[in-house]
TIVO-2410 file (N, C-alpha, C; in nm, 3 decimals):
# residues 150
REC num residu      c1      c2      c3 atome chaine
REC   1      X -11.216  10.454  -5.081     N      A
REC   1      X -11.201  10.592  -5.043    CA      A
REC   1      X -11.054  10.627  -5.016     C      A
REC   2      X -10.972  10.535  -4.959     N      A
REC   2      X -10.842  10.590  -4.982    CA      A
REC   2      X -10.736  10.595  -4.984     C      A
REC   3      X -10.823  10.434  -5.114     N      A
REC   3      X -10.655  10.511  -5.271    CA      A
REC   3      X -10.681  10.604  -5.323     C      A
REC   4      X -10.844  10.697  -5.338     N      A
REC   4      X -10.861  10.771  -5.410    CA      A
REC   4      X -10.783  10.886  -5.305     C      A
REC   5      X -10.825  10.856  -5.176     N      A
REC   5      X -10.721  10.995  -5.104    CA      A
REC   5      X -10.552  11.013  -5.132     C      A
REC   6      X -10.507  10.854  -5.141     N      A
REC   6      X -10.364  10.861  -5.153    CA      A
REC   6      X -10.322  10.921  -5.307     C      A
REC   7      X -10.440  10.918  -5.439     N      A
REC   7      X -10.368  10.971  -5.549    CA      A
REC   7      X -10.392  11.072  -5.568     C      A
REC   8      X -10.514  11.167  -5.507     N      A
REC   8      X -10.510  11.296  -5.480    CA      A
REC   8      X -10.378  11.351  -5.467     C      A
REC   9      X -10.322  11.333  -5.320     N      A
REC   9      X -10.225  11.347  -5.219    CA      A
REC   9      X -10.158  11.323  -5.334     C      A
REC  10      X -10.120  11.190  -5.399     N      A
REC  10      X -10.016  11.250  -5.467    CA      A
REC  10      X -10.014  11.356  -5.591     C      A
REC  11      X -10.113  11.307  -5.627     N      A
REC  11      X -10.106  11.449  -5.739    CA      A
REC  11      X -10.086  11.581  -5.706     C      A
REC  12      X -10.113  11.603  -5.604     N      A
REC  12      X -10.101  11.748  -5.502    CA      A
REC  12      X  -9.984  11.748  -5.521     C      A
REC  13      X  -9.903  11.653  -5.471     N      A
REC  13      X  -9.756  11.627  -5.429    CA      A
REC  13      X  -9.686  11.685  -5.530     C      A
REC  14      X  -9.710  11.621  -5.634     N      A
REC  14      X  -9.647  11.605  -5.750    CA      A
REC  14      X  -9.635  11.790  -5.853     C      A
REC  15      X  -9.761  11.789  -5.847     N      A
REC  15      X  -9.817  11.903  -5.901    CA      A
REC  15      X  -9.774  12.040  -5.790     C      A
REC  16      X  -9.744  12.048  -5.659     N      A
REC  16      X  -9.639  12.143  -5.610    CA      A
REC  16      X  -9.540  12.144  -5.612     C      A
REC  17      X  -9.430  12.018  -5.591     N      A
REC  17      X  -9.316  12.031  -5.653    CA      A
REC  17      X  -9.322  12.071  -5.780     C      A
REC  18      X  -9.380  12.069  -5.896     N      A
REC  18      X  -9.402  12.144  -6.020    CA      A
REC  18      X  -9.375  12.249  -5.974     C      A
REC  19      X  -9.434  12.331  -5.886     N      A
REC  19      X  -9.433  12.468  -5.864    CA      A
REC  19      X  -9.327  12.497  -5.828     C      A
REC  20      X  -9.291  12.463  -5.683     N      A
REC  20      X  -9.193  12.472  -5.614    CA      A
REC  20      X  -9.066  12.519  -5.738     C      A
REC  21      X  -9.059  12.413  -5.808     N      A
REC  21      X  -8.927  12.422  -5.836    CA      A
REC  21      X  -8.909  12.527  -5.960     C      A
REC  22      X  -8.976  12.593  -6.022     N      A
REC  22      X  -9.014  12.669  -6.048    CA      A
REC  22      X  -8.876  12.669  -6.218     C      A
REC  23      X  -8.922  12.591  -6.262     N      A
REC  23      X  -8.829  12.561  -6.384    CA      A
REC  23      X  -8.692  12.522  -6.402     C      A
REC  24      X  -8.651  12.484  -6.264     N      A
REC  24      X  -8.531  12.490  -6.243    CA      A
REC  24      X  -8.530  12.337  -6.221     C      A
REC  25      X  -8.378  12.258  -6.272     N      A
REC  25      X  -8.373  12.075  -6.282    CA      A
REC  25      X  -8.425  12.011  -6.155     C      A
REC  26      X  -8.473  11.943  -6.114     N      A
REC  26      X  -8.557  11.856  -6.017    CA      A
REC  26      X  -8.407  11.807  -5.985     C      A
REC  27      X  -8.279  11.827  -6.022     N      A
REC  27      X  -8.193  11.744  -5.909    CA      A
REC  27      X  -8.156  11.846  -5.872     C      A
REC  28      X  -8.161  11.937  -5.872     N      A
REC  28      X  -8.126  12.093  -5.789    CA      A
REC  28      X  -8.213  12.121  -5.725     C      A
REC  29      X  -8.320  12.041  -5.701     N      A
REC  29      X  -8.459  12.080  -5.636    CA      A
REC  29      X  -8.491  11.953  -5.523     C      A
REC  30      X  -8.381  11.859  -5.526     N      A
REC  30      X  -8.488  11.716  -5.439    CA      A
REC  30      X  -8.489  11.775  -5.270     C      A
REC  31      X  -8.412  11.885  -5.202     N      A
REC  31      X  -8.443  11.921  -5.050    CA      A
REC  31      X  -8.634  11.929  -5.074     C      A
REC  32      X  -8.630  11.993  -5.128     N      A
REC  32      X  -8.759  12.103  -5.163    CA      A
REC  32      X  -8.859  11.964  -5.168     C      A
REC  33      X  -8.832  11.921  -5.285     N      A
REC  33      X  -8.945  11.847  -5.348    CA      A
REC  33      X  -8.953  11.706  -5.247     C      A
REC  34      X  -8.855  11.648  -5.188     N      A
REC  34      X  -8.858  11.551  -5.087    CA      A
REC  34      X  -8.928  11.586  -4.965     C      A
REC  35      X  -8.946  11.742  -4.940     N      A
REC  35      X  -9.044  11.749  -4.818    CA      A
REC  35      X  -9.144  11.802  -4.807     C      A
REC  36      X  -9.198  11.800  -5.004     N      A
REC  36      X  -9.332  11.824  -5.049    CA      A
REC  36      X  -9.417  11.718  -4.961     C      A
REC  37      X  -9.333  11.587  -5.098     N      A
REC  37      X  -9.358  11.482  -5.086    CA      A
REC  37      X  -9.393  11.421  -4.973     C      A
REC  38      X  -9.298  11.429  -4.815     N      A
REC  38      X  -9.327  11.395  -4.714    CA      A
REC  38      X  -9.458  11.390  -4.665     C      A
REC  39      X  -9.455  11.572  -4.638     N      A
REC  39      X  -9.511  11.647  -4.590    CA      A
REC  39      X  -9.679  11.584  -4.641     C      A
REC  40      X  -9.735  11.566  -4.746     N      A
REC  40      X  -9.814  11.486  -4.787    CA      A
REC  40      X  -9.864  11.369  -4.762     C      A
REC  41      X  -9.722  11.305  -4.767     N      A
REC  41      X  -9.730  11.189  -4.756    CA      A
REC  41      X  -9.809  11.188  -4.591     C      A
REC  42      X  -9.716  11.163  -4.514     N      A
REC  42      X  -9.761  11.195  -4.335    CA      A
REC  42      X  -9.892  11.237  -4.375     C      A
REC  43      X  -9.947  11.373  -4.420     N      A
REC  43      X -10.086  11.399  -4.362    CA      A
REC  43      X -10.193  11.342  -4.441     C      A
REC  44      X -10.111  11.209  -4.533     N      A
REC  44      X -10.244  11.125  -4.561    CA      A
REC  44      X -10.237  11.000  -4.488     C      A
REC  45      X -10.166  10.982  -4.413     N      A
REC  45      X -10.117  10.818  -4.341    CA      A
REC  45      X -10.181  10.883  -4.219     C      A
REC  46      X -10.234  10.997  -4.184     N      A
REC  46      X -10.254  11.011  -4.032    CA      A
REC  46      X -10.409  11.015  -4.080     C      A
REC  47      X -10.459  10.982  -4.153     N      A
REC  47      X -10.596  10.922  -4.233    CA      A
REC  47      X -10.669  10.794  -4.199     C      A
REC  48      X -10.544  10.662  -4.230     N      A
REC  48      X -10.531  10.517  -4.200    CA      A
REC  48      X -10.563  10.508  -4.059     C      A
REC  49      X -10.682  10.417  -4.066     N      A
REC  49      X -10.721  10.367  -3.923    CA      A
REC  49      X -10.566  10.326  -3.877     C      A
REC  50      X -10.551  10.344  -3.747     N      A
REC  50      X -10.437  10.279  -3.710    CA      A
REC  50      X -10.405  10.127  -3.667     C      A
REC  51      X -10.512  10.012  -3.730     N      A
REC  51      X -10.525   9.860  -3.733    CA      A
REC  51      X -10.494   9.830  -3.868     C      A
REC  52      X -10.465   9.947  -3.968     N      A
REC  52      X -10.522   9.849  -4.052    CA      A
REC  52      X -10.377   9.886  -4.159     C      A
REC  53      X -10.270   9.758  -4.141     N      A
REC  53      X -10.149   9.783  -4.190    CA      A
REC  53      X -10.144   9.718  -4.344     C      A
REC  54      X -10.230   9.669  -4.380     N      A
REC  54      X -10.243   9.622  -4.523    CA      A
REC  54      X -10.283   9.770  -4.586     C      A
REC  55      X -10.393   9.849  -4.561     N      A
REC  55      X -10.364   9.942  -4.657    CA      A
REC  55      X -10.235  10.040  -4.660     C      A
REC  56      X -10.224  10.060  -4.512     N      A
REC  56      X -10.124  10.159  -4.502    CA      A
REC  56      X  -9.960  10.080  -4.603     C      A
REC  57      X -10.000   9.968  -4.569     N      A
REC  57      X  -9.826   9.927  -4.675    CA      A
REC  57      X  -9.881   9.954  -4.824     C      A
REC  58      X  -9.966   9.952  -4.878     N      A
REC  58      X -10.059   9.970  -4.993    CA      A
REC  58      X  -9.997  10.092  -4.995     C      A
REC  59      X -10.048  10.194  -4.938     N      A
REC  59      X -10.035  10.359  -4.963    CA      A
REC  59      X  -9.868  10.387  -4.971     C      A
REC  60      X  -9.769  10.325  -4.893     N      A
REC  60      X  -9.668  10.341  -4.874    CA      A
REC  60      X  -9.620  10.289  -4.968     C      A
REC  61      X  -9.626  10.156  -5.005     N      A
REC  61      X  -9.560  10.086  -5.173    CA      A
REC  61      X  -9.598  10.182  -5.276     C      A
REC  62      X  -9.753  10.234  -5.298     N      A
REC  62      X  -9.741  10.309  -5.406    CA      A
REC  62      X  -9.729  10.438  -5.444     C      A
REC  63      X  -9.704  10.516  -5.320     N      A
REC  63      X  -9.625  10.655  -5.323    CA      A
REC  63      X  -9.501  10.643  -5.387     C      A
REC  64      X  -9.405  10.505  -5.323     N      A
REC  64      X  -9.306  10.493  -5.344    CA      A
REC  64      X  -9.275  10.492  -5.462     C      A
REC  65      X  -9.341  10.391  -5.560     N      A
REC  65      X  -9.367  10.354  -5.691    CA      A
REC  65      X  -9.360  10.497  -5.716     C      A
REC  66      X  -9.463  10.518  -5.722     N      A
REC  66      X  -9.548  10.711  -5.796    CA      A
REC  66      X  -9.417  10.766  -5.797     C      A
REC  67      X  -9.375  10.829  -5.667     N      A
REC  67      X  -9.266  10.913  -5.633    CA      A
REC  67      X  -9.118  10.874  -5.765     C      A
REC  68      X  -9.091  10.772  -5.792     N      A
REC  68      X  -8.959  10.712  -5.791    CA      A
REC  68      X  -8.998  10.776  -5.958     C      A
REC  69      X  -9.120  10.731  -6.002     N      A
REC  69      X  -9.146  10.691  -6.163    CA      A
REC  69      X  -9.143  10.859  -6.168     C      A
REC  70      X  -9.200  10.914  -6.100     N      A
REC  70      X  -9.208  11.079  -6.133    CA      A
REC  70      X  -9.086  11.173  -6.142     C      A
REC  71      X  -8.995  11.108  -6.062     N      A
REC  71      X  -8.818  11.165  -6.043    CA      A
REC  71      X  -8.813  11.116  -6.162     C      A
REC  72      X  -8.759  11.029  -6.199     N      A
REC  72      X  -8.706  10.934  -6.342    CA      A
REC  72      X  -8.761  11.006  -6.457     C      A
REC  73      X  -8.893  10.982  -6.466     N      A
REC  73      X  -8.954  11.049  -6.594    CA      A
REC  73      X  -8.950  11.201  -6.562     C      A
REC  74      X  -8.939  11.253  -6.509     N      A
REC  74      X  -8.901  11.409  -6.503    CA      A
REC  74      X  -8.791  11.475  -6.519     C      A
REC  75      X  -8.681  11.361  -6.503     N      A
REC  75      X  -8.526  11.417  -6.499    CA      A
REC  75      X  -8.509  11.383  -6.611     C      A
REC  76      X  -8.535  11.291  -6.672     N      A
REC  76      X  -8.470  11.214  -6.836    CA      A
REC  76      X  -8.579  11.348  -6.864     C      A
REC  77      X  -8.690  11.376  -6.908     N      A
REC  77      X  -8.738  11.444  -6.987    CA      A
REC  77      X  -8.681  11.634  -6.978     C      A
REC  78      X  -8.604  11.652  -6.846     N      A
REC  78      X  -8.582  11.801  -6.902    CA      A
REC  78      X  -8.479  11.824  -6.936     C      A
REC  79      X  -8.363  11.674  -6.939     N      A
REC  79      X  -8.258  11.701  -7.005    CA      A
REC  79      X  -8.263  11.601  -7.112     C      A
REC  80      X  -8.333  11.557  -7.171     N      A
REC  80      X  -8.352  11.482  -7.322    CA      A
REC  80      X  -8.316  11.569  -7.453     C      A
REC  81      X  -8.221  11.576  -7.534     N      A
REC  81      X  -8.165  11.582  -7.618    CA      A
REC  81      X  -8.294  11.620  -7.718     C      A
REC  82      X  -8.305  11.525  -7.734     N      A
REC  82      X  -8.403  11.424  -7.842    CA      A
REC  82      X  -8.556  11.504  -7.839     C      A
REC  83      X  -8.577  11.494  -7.676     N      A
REC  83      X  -8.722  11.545  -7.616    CA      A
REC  83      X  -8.695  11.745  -7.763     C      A
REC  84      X  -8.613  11.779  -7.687     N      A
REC  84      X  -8.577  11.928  -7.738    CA      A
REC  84      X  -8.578  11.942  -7.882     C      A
REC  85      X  -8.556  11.843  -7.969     N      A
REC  85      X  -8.542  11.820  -8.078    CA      A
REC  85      X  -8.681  11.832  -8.157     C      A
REC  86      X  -8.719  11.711  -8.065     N      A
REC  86      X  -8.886  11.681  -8.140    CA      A
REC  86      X  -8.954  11.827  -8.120     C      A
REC  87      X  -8.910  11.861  -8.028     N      A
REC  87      X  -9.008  12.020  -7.999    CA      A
REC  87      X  -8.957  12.131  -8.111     C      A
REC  88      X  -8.819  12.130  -8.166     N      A
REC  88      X  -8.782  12.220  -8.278    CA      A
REC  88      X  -8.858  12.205  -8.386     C      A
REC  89      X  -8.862  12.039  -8.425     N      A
REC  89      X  -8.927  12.019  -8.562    CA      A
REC  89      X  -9.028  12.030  -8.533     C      A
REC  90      X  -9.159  12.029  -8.414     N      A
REC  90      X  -9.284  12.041  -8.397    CA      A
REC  90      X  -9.331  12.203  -8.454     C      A
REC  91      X  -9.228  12.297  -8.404     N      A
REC  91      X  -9.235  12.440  -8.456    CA      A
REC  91      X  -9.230  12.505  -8.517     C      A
REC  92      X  -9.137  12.438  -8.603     N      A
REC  92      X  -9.161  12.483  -8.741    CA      A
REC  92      X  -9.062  12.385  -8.829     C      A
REC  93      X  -9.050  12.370  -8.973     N      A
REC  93      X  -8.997  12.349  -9.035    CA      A
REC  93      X  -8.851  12.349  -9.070     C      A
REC  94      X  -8.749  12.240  -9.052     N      A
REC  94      X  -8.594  12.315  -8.987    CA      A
REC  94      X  -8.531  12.202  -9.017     C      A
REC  95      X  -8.379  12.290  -9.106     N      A
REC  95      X  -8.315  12.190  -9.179    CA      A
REC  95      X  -8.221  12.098  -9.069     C      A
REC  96      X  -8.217  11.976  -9.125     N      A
REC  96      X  -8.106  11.915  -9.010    CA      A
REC  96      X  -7.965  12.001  -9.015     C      A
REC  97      X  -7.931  12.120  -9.049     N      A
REC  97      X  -7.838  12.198  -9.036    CA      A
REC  97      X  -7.856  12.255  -8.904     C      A
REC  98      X  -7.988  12.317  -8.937     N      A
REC  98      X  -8.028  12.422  -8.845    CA      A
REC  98      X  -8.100  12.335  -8.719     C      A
REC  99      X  -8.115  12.243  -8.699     N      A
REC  99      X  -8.132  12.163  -8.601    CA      A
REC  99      X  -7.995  12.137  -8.504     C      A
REC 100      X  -7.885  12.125  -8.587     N      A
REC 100      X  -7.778  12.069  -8.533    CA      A
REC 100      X  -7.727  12.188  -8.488     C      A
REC 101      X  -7.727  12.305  -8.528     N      A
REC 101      X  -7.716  12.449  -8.517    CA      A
REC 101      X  -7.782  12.494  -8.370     C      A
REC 102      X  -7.931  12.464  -8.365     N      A
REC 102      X  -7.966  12.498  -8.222    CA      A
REC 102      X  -7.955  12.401  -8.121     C      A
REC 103      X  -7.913  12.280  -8.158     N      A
REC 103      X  -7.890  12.182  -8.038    CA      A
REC 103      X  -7.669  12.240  -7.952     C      A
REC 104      X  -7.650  12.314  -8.074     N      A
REC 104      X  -7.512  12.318  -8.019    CA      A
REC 104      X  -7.546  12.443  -7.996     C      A
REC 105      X  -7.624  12.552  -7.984     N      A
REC 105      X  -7.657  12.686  -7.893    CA      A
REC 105      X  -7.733  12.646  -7.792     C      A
REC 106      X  -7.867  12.580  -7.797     N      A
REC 106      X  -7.928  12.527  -7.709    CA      A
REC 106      X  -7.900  12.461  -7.564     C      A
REC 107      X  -7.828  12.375  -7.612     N      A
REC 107      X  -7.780  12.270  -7.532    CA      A
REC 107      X  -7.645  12.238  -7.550     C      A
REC 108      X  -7.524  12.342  -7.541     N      A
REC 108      X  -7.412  12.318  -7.530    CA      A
REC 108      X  -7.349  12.264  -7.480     C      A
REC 109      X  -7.227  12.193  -7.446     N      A
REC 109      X  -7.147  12.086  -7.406    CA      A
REC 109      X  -7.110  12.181  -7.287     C      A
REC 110      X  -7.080  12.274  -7.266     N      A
REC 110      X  -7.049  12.374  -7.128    CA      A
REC 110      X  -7.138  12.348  -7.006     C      A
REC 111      X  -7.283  12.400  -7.089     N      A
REC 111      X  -7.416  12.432  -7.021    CA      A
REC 111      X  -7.450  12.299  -6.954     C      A
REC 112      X  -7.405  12.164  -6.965     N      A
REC 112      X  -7.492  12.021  -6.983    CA      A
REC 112      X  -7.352  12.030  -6.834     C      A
REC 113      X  -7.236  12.062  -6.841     N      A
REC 113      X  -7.130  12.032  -6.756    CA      A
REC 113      X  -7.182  12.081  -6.666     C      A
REC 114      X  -7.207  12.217  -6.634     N      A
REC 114      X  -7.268  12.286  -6.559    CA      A
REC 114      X  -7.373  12.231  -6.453     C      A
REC 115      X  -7.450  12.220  -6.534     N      A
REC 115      X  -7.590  12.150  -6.506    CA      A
REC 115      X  -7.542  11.982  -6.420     C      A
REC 116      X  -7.410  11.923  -6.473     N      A
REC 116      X  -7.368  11.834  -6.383    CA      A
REC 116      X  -7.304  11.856  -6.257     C      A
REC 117      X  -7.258  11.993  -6.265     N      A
REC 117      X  -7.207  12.005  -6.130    CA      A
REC 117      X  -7.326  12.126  -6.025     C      A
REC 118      X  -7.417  12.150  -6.107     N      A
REC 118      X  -7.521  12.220  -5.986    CA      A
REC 118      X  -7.581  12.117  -5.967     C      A
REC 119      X  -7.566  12.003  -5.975     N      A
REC 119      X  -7.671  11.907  -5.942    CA      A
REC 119      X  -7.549  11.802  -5.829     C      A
REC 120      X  -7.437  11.827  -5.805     N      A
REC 120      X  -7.335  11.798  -5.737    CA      A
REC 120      X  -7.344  11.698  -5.790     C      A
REC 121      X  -7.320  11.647  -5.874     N      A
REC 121      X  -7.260  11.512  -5.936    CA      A
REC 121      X  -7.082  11.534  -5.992     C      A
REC 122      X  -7.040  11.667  -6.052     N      A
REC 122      X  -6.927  11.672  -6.072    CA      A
REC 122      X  -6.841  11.767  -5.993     C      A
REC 123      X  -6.739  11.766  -6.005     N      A
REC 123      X  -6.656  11.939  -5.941    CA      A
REC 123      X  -6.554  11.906  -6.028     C      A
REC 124      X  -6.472  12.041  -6.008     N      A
REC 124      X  -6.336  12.070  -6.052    CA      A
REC 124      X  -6.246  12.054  -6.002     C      A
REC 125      X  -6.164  11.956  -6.056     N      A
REC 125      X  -6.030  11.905  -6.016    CA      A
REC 125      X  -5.924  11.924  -6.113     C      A
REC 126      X  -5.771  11.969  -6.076     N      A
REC 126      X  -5.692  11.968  -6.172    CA      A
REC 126      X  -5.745  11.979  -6.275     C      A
REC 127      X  -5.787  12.096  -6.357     N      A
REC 127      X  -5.816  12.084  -6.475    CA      A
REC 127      X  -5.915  12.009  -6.549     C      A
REC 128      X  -5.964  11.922  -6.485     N      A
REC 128      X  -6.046  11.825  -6.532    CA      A
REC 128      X  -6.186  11.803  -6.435     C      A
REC 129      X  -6.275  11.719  -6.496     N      A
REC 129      X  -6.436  11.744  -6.409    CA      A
REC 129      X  -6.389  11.612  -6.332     C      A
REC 130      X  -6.440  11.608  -6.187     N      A
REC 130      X  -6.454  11.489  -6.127    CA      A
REC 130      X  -6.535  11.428  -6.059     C      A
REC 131      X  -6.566  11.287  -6.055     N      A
REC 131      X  -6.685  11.306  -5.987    CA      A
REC 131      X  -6.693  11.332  -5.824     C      A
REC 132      X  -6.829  11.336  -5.822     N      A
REC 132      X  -6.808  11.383  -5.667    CA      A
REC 132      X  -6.897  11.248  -5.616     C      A
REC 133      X  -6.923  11.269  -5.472     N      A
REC 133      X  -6.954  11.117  -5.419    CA      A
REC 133      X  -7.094  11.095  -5.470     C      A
REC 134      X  -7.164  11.196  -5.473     N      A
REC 134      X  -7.286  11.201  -5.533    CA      A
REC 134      X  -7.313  11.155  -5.640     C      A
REC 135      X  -7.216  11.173  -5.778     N      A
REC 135      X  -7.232  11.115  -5.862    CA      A
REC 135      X  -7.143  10.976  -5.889     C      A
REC 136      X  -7.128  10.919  -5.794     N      A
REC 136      X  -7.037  10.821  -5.787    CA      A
REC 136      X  -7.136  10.709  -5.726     C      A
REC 137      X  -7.224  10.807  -5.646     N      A
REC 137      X  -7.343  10.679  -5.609    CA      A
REC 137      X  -7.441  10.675  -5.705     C      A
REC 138      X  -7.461  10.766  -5.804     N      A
REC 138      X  -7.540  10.788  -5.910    CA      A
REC 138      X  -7.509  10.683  -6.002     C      A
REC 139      X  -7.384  10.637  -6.010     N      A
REC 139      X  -7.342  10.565  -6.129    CA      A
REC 139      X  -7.377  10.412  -6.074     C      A
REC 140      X  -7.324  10.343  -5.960     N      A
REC 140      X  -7.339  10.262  -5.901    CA      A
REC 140      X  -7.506  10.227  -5.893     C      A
REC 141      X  -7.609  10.320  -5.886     N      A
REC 141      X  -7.738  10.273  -5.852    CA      A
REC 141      X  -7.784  10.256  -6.038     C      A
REC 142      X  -7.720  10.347  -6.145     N      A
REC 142      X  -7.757  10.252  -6.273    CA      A
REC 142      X  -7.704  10.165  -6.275     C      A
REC 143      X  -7.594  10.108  -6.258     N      A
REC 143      X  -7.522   9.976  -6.258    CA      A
REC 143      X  -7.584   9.910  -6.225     C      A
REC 144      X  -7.653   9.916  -6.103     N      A
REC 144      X  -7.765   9.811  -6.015    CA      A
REC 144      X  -7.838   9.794  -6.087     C      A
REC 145      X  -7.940   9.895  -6.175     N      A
REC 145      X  -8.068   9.884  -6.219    CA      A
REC 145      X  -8.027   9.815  -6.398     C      A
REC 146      X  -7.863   9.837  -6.383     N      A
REC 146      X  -7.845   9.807  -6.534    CA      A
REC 146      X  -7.847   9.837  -6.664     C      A
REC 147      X  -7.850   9.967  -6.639     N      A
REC 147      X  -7.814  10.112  -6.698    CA      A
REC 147      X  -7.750  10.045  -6.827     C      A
REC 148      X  -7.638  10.063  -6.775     N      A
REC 148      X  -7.520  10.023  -6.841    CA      A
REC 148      X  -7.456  10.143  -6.911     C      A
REC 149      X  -7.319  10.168  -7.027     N      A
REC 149      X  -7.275  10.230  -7.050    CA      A
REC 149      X  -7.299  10.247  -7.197     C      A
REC 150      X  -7.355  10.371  -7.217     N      A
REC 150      X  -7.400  10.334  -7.401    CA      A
REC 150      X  -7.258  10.298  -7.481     C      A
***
């Protein structure tokens, strides 16, 4: 009865931050969506008998899991290149001209900068983008995971 409560809860979770953020990048959105998440989280742990710490680390490991895999696969997919691509040729028929044509209106090299600094990963320095601490710990936690540099 409840893991089935904890994947409810999260699907709730999950499926209001959907809302919440209301089309706008999930890293311009994590205040919001981190105290979906909480907020959930808590009013399914106040569920757990309070003896019984094997499930509750259960519920807590796999929110965590859930939570982490749902950031990741949500952020790579609304800025995926590629993702946008497959969706052009899904629509219709389109020369690799005209592919390369709407990926440089689409998804311009400006718009993608942008999008790095509303998400405070970059700012403007002298003329040039820099990072900010945010994206400086951004880089360091792929390093960890081993990212690496294409």
């Amino acid at each position: 009865m409840s893991n089935l409560l904890v994947l409810a809860a999260f699907a709730l979770a999950a499926w209001t931050s959907q809302l919440a953020m209301g089309g706008r990048k999930v890293q311009n959105c994590l205040a919001p969506v981190a105290a979906i998440h909480l907020a959930l989280l808590f009013a399914v742990l106040t569920a757990f008998p309070v003896g019984n710490s094997g499930e509750l680390g259960g519920a807590l490991l796999f929110w965590n899991g859930a939570g982490l895999n749902w950031f990741v696969v949500r952020s790579h997919l609304e800025s995926s290149i590629l993702l946008a691509m497959l969706l052009e040729i899904s629509d219709r028929a389109i020369s690799r001209e005209g592919l390369i044509e709407i990926a440089h209106t689409v998804h311009p090299f400006d718009r993608r900068l942008q999008e790095l600094r509303d998400a405070g990963l970059l700012r403007d320095g002298d003329g040039a983008p820099r990072l900010t601490r945010r994206g400086r710990v951004v880089l360091v936690v792929f390093d960890w995971l081993g990212a690496g540099r294409a």
